[in-house]
C-alpha positions as CSV (number, residue, x, y, z in Angstrom):
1,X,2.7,5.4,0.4
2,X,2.2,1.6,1.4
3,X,2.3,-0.1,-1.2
4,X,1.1,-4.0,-2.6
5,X,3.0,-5.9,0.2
6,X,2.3,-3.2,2.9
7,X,-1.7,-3.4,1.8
8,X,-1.4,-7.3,2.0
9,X,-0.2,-7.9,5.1
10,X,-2.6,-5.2,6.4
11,X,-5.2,-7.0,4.7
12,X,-3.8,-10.5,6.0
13,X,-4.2,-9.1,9.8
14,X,-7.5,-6.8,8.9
15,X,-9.1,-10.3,8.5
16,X,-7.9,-11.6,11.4
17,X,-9.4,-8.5,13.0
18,X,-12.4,-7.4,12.2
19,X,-14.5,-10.2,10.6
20,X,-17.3,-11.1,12.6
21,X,-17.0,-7.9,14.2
22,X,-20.5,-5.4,14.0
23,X,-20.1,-1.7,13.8
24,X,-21.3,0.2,16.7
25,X,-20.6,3.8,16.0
26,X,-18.5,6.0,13.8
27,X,-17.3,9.3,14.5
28,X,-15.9,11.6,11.8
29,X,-13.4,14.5,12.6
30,X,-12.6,15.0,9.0
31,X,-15.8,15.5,6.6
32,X,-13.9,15.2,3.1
33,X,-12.7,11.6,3.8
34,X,-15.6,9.8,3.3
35,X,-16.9,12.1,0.6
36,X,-19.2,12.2,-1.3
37,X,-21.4,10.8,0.8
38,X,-22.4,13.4,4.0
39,X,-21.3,12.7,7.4
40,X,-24.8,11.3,8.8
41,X,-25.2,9.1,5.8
42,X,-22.1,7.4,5.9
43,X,-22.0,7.0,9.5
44,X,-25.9,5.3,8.9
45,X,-24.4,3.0,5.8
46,X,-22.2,1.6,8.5
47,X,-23.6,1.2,12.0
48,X,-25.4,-1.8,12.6
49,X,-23.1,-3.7,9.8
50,X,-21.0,-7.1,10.1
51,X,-17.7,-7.1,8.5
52,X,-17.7,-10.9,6.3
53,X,-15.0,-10.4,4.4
54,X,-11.8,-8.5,3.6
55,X,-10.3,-8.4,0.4
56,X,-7.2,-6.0,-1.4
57,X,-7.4,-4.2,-5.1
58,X,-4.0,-2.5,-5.9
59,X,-3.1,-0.7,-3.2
60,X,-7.0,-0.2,-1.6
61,X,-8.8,-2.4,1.0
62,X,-12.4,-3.7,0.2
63,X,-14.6,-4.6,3.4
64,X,-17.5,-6.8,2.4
65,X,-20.6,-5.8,4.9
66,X,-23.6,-7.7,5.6
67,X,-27.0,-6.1,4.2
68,X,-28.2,-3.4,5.9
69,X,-32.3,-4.1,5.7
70,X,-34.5,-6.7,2.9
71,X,-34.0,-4.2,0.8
72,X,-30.7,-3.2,0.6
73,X,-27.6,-5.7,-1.1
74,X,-24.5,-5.9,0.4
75,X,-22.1,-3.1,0.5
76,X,-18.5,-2.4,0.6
77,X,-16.1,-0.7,2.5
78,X,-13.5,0.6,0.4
79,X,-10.3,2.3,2.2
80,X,-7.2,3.9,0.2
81,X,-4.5,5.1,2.8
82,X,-2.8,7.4,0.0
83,X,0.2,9.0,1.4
84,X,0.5,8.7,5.0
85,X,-2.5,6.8,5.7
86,X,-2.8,4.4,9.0
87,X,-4.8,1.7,10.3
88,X,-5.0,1.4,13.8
89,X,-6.6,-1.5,15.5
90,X,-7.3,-1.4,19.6
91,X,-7.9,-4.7,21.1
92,X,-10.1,-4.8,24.1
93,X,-6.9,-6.4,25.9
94,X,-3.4,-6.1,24.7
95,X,-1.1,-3.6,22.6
96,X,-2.1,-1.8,19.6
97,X,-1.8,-2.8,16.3
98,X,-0.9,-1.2,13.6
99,X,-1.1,-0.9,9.2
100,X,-0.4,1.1,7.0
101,X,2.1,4.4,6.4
102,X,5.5,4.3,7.8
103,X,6.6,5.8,10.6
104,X,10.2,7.5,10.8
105,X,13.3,5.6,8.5
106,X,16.8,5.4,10.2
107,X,18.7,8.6,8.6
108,X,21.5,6.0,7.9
109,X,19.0,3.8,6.1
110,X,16.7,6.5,4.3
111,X,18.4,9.9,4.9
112,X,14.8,11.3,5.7
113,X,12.4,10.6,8.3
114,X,8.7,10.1,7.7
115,X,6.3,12.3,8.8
116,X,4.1,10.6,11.3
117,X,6.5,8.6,13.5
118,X,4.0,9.4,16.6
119,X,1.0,8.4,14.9
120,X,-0.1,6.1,17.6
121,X,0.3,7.9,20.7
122,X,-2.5,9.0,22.7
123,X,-5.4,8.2,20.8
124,X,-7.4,9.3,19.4
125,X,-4.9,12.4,18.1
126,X,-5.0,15.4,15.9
127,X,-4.3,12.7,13.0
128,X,-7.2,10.8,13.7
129,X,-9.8,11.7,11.3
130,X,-12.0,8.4,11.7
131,X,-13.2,6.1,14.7
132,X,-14.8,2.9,14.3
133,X,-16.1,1.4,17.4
134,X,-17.3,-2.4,17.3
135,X,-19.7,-3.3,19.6
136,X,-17.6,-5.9,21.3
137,X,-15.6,-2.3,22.4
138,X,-12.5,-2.6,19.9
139,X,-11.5,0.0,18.0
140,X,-10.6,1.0,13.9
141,X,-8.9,3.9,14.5
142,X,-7.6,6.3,10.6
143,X,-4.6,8.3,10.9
144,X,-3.9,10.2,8.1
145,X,-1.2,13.2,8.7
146,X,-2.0,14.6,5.2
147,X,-5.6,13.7,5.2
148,X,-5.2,12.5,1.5
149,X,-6.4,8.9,2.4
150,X,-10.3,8.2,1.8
151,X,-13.1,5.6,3.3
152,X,-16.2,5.3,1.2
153,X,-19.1,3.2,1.2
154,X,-19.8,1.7,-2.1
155,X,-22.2,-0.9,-3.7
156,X,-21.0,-4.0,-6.0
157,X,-21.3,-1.5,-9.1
158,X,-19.1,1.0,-7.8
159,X,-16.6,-1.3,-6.9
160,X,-16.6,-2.3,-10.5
161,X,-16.0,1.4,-11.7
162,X,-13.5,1.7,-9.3
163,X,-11.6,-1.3,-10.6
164,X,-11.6,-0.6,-14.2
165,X,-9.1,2.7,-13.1
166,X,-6.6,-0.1,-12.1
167,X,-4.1,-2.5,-14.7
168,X,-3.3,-5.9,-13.8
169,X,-2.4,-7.2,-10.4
170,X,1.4,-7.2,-10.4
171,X,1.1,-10.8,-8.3
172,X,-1.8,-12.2,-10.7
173,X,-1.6,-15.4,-13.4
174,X,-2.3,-13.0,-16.6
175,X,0.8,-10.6,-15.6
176,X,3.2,-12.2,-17.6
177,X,5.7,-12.1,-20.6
178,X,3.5,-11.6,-23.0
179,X,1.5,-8.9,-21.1
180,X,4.1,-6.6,-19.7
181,X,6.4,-6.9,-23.7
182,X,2.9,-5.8,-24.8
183,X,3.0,-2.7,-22.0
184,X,6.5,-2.0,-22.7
185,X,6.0,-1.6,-26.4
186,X,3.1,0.5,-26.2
187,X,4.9,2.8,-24.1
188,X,8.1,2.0,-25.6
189,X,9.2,6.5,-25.1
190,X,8.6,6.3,-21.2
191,X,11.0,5.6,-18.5
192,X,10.5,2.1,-17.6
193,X,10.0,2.9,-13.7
194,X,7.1,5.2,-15.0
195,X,5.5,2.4,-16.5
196,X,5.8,0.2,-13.2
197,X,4.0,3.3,-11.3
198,X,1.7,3.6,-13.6
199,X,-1.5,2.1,-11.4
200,X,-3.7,1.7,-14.9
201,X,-0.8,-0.6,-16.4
202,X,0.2,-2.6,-13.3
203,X,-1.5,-2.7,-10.1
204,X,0.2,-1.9,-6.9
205,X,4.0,-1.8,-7.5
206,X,5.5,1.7,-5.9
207,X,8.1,3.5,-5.5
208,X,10.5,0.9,-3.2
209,X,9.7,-2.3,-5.2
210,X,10.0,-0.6,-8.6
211,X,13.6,0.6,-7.7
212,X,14.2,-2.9,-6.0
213,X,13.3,-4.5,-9.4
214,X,15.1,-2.6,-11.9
215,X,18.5,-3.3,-9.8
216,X,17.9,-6.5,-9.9
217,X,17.8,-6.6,-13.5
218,X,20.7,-4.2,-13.9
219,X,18.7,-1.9,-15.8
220,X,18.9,2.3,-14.6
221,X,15.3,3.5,-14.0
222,X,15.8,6.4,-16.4
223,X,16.0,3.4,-19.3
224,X,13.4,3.9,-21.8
225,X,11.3,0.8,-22.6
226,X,11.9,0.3,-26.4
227,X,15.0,-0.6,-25.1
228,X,14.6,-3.5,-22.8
229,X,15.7,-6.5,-24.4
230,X,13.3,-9.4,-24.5
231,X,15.8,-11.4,-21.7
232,X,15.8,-8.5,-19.3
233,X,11.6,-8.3,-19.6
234,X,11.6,-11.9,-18.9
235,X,14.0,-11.1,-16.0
236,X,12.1,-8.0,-14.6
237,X,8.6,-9.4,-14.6
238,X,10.5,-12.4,-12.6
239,X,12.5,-10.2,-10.1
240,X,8.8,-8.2,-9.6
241,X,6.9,-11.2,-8.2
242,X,9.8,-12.6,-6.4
243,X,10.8,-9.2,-4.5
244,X,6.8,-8.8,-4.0
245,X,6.5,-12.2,-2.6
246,X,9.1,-11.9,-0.5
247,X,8.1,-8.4,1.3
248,X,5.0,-10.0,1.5
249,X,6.6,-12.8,3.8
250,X,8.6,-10.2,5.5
251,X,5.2,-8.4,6.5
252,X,6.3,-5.4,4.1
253,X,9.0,-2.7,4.3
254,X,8.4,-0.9,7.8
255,X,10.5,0.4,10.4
256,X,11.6,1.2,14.5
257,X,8.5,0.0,16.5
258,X,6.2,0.0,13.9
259,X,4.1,-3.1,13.7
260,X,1.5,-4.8,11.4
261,X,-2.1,-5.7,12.7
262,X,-0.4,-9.2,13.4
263,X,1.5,-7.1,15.9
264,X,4.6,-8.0,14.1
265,X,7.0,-5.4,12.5
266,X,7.7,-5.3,8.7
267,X,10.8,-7.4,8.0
268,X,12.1,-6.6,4.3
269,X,14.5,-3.5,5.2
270,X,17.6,-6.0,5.7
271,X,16.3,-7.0,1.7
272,X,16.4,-3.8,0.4
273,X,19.6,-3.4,-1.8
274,X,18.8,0.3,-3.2
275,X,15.7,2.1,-1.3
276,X,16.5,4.5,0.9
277,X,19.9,3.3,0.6
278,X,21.8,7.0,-0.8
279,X,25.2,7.4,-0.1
280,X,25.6,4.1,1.6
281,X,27.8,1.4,-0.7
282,X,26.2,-0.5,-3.3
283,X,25.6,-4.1,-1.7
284,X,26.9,-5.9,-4.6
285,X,30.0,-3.7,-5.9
286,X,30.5,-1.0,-3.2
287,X,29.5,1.4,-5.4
288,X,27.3,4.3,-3.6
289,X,24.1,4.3,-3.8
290,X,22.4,7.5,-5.8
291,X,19.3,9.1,-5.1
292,X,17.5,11.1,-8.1
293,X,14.5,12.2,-9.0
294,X,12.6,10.5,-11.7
295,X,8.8,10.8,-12.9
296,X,8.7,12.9,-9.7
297,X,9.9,10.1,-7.2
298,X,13.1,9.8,-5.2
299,X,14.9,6.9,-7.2
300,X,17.3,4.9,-6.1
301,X,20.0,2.9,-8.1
302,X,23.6,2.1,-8.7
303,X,25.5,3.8,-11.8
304,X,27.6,0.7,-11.8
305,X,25.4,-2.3,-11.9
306,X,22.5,-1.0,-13.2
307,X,22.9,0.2,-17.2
């Protein structure tokens, strides 16, 4: 799943996009992904609508759109990419561009390969489940292999329901110390990498930058939270923001040909000391690298330098 730094940059080249830009048509292959709302009435909530703005929440994207009639206030765009989720943006001149999901991991970087490494080709394909045609004659294209991602149109109050589900924004001002000793202590019987998935404590961390953090701070991901010392709290909320910032200035963790919608590809995998790193050696002590599951996640982590 793309997570905070994946969403950002997408966000970042979204904007660079699509503002200005005036829905045309929109063609639906896939019903349930803009539920609840029918086909007809969200392709009618959308045509004729100027993207003015677009903003990120956790891991979702927030279009702002022009009103629709006197009437009628502005509405949103909200799009979650979930699992294998992908945004694909066709210039009228030039390559495509692309956000979202990654495509297929080096087996001597992840061991695996993801499950939509062709994604792009010859679109529209059997994963495209969404077509947004701008009436300059680009192109929004949504991939989406497992069709778990979602786009609805939503008002201002909506949004607001939607965002009360969420926990502080692991890059905001008010996630600090005092915050996240308060989170751990509530919680102090969970396994600290639950808590950093845990979307209604803290907002868009995942699966790569939770393991990334908790090597940093030498602590194993199965540690339980009453017993993370006041030092390695102050060191973890630290290593989250700095390993988030920098993905985010390394257009995210992505891989092969797979580029951004700044037509640039994601640059953190040289970063990466532990993700997708099993049965390679341990960057810092040669150690290798174990892969278990945790909370239902493939975790990552070194037995020697993280206790």
């Amino acid at each position: 799943m793309p997570e905070l730094p994946e969403v950002e940059t997408l966000r970042r080249g979204l904007k660079k996009a699509v503002v200005g830009k005036t829905i045309k048509s929109v063609k639906i292959n896939w019903p349930k992904m803009v539920s609840p709302l029918s086909v007809g009435s969200f392709s009618k909530k959308l045509i004729g609508r100027k993207i003015i703005s677009v903003d990120r929440r956790a891991k979702m994207l927030v279009l702002k759109l022009t009103k629709s009639g006197k009437k009628i206030e502005n509405g949103f765009l909200a799009i979650h990419l979930k699992m294998t989720g992908q945004l694909i943006f066709r210039p009228k001149i030039g390559k495509l561009v692309i956000g979202g999901h990654l495509p297929a991991m080096p087996r001597q970087v992840s061991g695996r390969r993801g499950p939509q490494k062709d994604g792009p080709k010859d679109l529209p394909n059997k994963h495209t489940h969404i077509i947004i045609t701008f009436s300059d004659g680009t192109i929004l294209y949504f991939n989406d292999m497992r069709k778990f991602g979602w786009m609805r149109v939503v008002s201002a109050g909506d949004l607001t329901s939607i965002f009360a589900n969420y926990g502080v924004e692991a890059l905001a001002d008010d996630f600090n110390f005092r915050l996240l000793k308060a989170i751990l202590n509530r919680y102090g019987n969970r396994k600290i990498k639950q808590i950093l998935l845990d979307q209604t404590l803290i907002a868009g961390l995942g699966n790569i930058y939770a393991d990334e953090a908790c090597f940093a701070v030498g602590i194993l991901p199965t540690r339980l939270a009453k017993n993370i010392t006041d030092s390695e709290i102050k060191k973890l909320l630290s290593h989250i923001k700095r390993i988030l910032k920098l993905s985010i200035d390394k257009k995210g963790t992505s891989y092969n040909t797979y580029v951004n919608l700044d037509g640039k590809s994601g640059g953190f995998v040289p970063y990466l000391k532990v993700y997708g790193r099993q049965g390679l050696k341990c960057k810092k002590c040669q150690s290798v690298i174990i892969r278990n599951k945790v909370v239902g996640r493939g975790t990552h982590f070194c037995v020697n330098c993280q206790k």
